[in-house]
ZAGU-575688 format. One record per residue (C-alpha): x, y, z; residue in one letter. Coordinates in steps of 0.02 Angstrom, whole numbers, always signed. Layout:
# ZAGU-575688
x: X	y: Y	z: Z	rest: A
...
END
This chain:
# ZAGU-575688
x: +863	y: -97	z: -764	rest: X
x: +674	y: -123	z: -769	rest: X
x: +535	y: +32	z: -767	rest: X
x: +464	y: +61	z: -597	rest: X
x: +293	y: +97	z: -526	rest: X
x: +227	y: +92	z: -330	rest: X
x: +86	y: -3	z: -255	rest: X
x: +28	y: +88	z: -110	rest: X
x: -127	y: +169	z: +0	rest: X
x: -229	y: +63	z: +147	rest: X
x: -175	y: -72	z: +242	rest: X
x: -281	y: -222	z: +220	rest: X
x: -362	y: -137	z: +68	rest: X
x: -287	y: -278	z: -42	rest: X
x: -109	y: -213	z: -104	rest: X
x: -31	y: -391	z: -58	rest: X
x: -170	y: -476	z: -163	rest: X
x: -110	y: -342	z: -312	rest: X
x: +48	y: -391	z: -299	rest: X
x: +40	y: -583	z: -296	rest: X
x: -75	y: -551	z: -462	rest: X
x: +54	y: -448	z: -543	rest: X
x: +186	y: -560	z: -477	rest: X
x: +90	y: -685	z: -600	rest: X
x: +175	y: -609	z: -748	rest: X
x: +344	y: -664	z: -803	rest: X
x: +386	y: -479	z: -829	rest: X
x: +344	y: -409	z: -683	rest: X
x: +429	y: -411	z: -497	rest: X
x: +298	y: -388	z: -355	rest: X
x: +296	y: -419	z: -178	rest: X
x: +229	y: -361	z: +2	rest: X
x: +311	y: -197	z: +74	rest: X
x: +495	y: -188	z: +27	rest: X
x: +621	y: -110	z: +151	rest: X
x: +665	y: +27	z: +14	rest: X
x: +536	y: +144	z: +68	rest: X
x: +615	y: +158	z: +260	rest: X
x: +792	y: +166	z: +167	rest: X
x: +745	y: +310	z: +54	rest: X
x: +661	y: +412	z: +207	rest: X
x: +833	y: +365	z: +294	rest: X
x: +960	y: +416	z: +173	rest: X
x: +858	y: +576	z: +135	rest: X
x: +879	y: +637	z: +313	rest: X
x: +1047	y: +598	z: +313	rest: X
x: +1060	y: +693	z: +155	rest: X
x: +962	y: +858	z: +208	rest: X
x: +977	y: +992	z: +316	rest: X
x: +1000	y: +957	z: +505	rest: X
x: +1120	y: +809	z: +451	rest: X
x: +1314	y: +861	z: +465	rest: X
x: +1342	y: +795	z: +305	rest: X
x: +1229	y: +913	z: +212	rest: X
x: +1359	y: +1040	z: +173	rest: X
x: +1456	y: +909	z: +83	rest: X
x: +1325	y: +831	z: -31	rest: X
x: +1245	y: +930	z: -196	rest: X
x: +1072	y: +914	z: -256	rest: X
x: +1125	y: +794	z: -397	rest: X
x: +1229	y: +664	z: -268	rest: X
x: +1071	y: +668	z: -164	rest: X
x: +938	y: +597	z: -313	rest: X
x: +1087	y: +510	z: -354	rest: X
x: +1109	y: +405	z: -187	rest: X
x: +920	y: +411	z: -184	rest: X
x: +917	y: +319	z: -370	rest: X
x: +1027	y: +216	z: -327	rest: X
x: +937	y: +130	z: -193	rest: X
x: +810	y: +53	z: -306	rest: X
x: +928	y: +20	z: -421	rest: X
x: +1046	y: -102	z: -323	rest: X
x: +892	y: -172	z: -199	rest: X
x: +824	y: -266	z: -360	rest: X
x: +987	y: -279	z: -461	rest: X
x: +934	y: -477	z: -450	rest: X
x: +776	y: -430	z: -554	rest: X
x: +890	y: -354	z: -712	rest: X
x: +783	y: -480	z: -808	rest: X
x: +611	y: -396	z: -785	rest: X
x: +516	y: -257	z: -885	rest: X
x: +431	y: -187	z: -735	rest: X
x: +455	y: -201	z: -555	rest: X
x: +325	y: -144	z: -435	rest: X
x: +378	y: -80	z: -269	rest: X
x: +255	y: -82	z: -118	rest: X
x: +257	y: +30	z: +21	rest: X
x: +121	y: +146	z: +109	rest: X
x: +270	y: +270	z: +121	rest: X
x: +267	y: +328	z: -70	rest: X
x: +82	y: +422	z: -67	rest: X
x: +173	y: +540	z: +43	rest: X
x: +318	y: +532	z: -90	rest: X
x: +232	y: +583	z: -257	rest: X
x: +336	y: +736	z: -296	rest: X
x: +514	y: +641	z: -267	rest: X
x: +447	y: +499	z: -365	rest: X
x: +407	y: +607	z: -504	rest: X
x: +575	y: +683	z: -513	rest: X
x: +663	y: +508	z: -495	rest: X
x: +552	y: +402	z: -611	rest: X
x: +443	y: +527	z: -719	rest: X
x: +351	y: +406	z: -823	rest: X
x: +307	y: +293	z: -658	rest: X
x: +124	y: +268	z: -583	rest: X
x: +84	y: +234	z: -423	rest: X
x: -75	y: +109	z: -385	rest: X
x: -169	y: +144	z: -217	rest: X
x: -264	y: +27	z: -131	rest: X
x: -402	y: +89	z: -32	rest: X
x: -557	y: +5	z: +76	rest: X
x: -700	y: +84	z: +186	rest: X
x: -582	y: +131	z: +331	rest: X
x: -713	y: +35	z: +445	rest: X
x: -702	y: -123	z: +367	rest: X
x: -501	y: -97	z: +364	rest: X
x: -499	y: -77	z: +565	rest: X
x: -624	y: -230	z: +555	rest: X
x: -509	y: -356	z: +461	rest: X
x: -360	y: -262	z: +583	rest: X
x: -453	y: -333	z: +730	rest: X
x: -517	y: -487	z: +668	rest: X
x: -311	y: -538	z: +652	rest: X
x: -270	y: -481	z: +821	rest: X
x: -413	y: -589	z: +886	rest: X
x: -350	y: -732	z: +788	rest: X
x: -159	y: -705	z: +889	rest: X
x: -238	y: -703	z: +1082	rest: X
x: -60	y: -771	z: +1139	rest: X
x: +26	y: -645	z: +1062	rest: X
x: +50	y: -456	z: +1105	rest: X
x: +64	y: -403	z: +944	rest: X
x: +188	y: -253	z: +884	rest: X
x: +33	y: -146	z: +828	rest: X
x: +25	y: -89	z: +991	rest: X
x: +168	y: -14	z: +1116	rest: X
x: +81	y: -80	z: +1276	rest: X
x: -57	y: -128	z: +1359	rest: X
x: -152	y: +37	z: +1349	rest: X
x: -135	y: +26	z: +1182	rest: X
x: -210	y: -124	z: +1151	rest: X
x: -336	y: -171	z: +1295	rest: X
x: -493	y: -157	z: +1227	rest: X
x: -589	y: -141	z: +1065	rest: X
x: -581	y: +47	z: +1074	rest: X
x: -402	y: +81	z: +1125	rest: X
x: -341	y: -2	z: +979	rest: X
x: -436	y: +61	z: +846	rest: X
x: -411	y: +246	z: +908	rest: X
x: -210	y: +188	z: +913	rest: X
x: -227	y: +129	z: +725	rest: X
x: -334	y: +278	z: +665	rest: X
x: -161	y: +411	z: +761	rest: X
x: -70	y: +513	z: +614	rest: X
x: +93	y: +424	z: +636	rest: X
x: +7	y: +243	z: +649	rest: X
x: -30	y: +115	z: +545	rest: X
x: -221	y: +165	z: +460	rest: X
x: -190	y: +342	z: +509	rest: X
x: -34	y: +379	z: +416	rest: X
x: -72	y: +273	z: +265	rest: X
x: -237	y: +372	z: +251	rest: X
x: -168	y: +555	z: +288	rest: X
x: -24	y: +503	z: +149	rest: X
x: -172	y: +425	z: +35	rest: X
x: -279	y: +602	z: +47	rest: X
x: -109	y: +703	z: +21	rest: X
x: -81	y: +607	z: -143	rest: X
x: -252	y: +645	z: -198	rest: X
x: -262	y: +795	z: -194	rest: X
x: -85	y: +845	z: -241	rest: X
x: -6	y: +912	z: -391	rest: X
x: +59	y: +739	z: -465	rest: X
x: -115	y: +671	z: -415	rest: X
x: -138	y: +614	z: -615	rest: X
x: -5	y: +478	z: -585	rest: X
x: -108	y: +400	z: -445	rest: X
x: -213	y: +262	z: -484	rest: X
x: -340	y: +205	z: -348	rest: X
x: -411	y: +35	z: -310	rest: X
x: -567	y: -8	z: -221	rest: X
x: -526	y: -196	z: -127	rest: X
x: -717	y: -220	z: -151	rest: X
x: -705	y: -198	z: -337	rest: X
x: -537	y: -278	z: -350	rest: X
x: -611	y: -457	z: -295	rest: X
x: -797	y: -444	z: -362	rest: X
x: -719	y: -387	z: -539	rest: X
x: -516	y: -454	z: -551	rest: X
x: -502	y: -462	z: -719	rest: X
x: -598	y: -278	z: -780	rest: X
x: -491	y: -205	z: -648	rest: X
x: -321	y: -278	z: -675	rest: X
x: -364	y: -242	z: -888	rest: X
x: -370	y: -46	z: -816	rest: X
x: -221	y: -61	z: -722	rest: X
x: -143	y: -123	z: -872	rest: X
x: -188	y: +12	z: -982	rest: X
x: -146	y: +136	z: -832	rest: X
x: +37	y: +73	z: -853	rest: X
x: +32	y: +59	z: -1006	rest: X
x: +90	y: -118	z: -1023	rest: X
x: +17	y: -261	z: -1142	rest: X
x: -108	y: -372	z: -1065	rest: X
x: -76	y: -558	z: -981	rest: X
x: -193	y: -671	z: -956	rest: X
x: -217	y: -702	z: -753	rest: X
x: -256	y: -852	z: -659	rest: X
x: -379	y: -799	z: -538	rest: X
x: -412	y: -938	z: -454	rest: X
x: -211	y: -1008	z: -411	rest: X
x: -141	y: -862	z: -327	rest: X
x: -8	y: -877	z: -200	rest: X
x: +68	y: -775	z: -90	rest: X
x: +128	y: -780	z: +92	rest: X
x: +266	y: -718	z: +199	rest: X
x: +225	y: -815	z: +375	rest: X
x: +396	y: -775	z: +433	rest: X
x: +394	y: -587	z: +423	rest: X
x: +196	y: -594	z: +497	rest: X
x: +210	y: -696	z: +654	rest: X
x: +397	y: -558	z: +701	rest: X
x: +261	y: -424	z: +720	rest: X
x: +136	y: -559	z: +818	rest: X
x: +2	y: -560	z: +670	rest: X
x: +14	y: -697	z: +578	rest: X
x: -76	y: -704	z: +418	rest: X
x: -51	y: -522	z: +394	rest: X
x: +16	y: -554	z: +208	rest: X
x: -80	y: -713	z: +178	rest: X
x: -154	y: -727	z: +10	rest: X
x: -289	y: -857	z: -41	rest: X
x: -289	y: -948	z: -201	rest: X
x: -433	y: -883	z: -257	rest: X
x: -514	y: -707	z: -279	rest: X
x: -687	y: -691	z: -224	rest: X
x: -793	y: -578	z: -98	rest: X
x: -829	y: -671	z: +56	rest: X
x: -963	y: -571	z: +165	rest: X
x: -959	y: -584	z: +340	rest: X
x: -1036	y: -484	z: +493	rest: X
x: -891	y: -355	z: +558	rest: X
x: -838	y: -369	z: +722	rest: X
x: -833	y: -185	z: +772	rest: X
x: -973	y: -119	z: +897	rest: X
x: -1080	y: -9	z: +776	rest: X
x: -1013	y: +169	z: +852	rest: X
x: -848	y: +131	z: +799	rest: X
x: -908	y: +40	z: +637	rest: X
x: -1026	y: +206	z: +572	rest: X
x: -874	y: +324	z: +648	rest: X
x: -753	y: +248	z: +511	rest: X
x: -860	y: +212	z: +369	rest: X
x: -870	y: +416	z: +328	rest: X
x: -670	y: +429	z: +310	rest: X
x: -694	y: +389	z: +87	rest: X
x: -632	y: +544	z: +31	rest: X
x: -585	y: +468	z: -144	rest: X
x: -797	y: +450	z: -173	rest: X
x: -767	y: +629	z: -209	rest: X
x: -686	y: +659	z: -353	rest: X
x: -703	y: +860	z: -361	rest: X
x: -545	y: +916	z: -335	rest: X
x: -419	y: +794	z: -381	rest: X
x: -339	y: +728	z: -556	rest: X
x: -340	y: +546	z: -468	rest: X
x: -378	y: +406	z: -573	rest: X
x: -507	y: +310	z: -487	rest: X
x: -577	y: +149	z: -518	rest: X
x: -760	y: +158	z: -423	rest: X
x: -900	y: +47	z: -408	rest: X
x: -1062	y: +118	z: -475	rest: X
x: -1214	y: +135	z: -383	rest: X
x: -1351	y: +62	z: -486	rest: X
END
């Protein structure tokens, strides 16, 4: 079986645009989010206390079963050296990770939150005949503000992925974390992908930057966003004016805990301030 290592942090903070680099490489397997995160949280509860079966099942058959799910979900990629599971799930998973792959890293992809809930909008916008499944009703999603306070809720899509995110950093396996700023990743592809390439320790292939592809239109428009996993041929910054009021724009700009770096063993790639 091949090596493992997790792509994971932000939404729309570029982890699909990782991937369909990585997926570049002949030896590596990469993709959007896989379904193995949501089986692994599944099986574990079956596994644990609570469940009825948990008198029946020892510590070993549980990282066992747990193992085992990676194991036969990409059985069809024997062939590859390295495959690269994505899910925002695993930041909040560093210390099972560890146990079950020691050597693994995990790469997270992180944004200025504001700029996240921007992009987040900017889609819904783009789907005005669609009630999207970000949002559980109306309330939810009937104005500007309603849904970027729903996004930004602990158990929600930005909120979640950034409460895992600053758990991971600041954690005890925190040296296995790698994180990614999506405004370095397209400005500089090719210094950044040659330090996630020493991060994992794997020789370096020479990237196409300008004939990516990646999409998964199916899987986008059954949640009502389509383009969600949309990647465009080519890497580059494209500025544009963000679509947030400014309240909500300066309220989410001051969530970049990684800036920081007292206090964590994180590996962080950051862009310098001249």
């Amino acid at each position: 079986m091949p090596g493992f290592h997790f792509i994971s942090g932000l939404p729309r903070s570029g982890s699909t645009l990782l991937a369909a680099i990585l997926l570049q490489n002949p030896s590596f397997h990469a993709g959007m989010s896989s379904p193995v995160g949501g089986l692994f949280s599944s099986v574990r509860e079956h596994c644990s206390a609570g469940s009825e079966f948990a008198p029946l099942i020892t510590h070993e058959q549980r990282r066992n079963l747990l193992r085992g799910l990676f194991d036969s979900y990409y059985a069809d990629q024997a062939d590859k050296s390295v495959v690269f599971d994505t899910n925002r799930l695993w930041c909040a998973n560093l210390p099972a990770l560890r146990e079950l792959f020691p050597q693994s890293k995990v790469i997270a992809c992180v944004r200025n939150v504001a700029w996240i809930m921007d992009s987040l909008e900017r889609l819904f916008r783009a789907n005005p005949f669609e009630n999207t499944k970000l949002f559980a009703d109306a309330s939810e999603r009937n104005s500007v503000y309603s849904r970027v306070e729903t996004l930004a809720q602990r158990n929600r899509l930005v909120g979640f992925a950034w409460s895992a995110l600053k758990e991971a950093y600041y954690g005890e396996q925190a040296d296995s974390l790698l994180v990614i700023d999506y405004d370095l990743l397209v400005q500089n592809p090719e210094q950044v992908m040659r330090l996630v390439y020493q991060f994992i320790d794997e020789p370096w292939f020479e990237h196409d930057f300008d004939n990516l592809s990646y999409d998964a239109p199916d899987f986008d428009e059954s949640l009502g966003v389509a383009g969600l996993h949309h990647v465009r041929p080519q890497v580059a910054r494209r500025e544009r004016r963000t679509l947030l009021p400014p309240d909500l724009f300066e309220q989410y700009s001051k969530l970049s805990f990684w800036e920081d770096g007292s206090g964590s063993a994180a590996n962080v790639i950051r862009i310098k301030n001249n």
